[in-house]
C-alpha positions as CSV (number, residue, x, y, z in Angstrom):
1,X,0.0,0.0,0.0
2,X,1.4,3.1,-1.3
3,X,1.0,6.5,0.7
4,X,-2.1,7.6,-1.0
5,X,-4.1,3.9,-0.5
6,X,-6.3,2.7,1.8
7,X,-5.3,-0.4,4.3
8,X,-7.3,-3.9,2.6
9,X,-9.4,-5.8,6.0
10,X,-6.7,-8.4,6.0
11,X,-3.7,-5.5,6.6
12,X,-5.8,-3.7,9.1
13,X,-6.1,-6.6,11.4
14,X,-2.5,-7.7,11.2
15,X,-1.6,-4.0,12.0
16,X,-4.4,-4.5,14.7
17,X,-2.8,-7.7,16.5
18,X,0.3,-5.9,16.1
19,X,-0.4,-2.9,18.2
20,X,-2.6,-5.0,20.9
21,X,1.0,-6.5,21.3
22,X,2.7,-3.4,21.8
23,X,3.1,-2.9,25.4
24,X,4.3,-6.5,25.7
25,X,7.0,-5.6,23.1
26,X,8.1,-2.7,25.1
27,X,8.5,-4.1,28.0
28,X,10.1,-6.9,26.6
29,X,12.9,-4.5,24.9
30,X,13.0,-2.6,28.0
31,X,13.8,-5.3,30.2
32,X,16.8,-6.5,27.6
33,X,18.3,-2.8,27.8
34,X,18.1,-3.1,31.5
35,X,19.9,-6.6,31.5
36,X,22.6,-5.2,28.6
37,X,23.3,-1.8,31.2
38,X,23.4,-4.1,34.2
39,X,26.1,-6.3,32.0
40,X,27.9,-3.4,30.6
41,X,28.1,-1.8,33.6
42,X,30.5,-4.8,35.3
43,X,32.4,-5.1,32.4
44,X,35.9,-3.3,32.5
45,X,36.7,-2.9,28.8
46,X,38.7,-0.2,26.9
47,X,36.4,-1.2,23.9
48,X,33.6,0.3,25.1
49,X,33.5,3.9,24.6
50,X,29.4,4.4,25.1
51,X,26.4,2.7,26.5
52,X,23.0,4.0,27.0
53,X,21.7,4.4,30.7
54,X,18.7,3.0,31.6
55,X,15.9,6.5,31.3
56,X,11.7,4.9,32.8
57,X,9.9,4.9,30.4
58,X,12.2,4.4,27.1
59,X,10.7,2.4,25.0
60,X,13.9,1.5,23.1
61,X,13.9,1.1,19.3
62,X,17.6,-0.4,19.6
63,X,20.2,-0.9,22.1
64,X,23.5,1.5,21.2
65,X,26.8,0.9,22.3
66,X,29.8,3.1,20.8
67,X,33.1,1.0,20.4
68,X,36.7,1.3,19.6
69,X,36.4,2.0,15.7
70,X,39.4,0.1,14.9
71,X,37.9,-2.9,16.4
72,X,33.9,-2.6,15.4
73,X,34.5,-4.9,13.0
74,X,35.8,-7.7,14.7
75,X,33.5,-7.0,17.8
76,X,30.7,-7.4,15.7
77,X,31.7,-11.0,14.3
78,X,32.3,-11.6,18.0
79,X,29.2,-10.9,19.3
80,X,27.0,-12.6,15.9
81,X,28.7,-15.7,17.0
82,X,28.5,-15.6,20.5
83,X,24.7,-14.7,20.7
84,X,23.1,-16.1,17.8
85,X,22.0,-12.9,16.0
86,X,22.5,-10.6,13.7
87,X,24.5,-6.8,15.3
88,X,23.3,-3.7,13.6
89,X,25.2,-0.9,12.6
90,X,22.1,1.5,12.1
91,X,23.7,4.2,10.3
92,X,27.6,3.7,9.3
93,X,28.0,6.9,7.4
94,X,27.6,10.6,8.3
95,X,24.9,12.7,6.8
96,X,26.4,15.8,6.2
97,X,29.7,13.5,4.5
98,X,27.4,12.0,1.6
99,X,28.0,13.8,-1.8
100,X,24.9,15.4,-2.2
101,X,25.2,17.6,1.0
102,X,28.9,18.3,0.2
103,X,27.7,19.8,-2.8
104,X,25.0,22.3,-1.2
105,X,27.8,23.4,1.1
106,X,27.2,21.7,4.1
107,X,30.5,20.9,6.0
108,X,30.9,17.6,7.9
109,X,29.9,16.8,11.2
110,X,32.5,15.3,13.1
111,X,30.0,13.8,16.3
112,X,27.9,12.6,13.5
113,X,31.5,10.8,11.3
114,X,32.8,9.6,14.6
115,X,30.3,8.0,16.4
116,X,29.3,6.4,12.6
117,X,31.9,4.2,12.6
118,X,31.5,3.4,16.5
119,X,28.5,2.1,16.6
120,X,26.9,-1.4,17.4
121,X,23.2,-2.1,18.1
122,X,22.6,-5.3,20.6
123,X,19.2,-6.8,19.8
124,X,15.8,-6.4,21.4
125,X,13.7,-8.6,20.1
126,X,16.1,-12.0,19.6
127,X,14.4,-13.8,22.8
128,X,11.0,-15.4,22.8
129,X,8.7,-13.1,24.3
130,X,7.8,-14.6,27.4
131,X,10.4,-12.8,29.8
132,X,7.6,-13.6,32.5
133,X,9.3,-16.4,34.4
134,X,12.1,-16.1,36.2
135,X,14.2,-19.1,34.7
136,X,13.5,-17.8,31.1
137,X,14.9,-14.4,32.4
138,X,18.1,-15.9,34.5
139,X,18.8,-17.9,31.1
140,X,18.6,-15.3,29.2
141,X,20.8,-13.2,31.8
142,X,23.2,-15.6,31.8
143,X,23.6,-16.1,27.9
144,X,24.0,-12.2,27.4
145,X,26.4,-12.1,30.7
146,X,28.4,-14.9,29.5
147,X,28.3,-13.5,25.6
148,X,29.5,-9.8,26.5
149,X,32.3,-10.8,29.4
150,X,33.8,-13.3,26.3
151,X,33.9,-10.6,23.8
152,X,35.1,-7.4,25.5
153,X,36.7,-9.0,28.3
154,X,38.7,-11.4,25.2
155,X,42.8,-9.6,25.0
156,X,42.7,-10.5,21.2
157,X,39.6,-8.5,19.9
């Protein structure tokens, strides 16, 4: 459906299911960030540059965490292997950098080109949704515990 149609009955009922589910999905991607700052938090890495703090209320779209450029890369693979899933980038480039800016005069951003290529996204939405029990949750504490302490804790990253 383009911007100017009108939603079929089959695609407004998918879209329905879909936002009944909402507040589960929050809080399921809320209580990941809060296990990923709680991990983070113990970790003692100079790989680490950035992680978000924990705010009430976020509803977190993606997890961020700014690492050593040099070794993004190889974090990254790290990480993929260690938990299963895929690690975003989000945006590796800088706005302001692409061509088309350039040539309307804009000057780069240096935050912007920096934190670019320092940026990984842990997943939100990799576990089954049923965080409810509290084995599921210690599991799944102890997979991301055990997955983050073996990557940025690792001397040849």
């Amino acid at each position: 459906i383009d911007f100017d149609g009108r939603l079929d009955h089959f695609s407004a009922e998918v879209g329905l299911i879909s936002l009944a589910q909402y507040d589960n999905r929050v809080t399921h991607r809320q209580i990941l960030a809060r296990i990923y700052t709680e991990v983070l938090s113990s970790i003692r890495s100079q790989d680490i540059i950035w992680f978000p703090p924990v705010i009430s209320g976020a509803t977190w779209s993606h997890y961020p965490v700014l690492v050593v450029p040099e070794k993004r890369s190889s974090i990254i693979s790290k990480l993929e292997i260690e938990l299963n899933c895929e690690i975003g980038v989000i945006v590796d480039y800088s706005i302001a950098d692409l061509k088309a800016y350039q040539m309307r005069g804009y000057s780069s951003c240096i935050n912007a080109k920096t934190e670019a290529s320092q940026i990984i996204n842990l997943p939100l939405t990799w576990f089954e949704p049923n965080l409810g029990s509290a084995m599921a949750l210690e599991k799944i504490k102890d997979i991301i515990r055990k997955s983050l302490i073996s990557v940025f804790e690792a001397k040849d990253i």
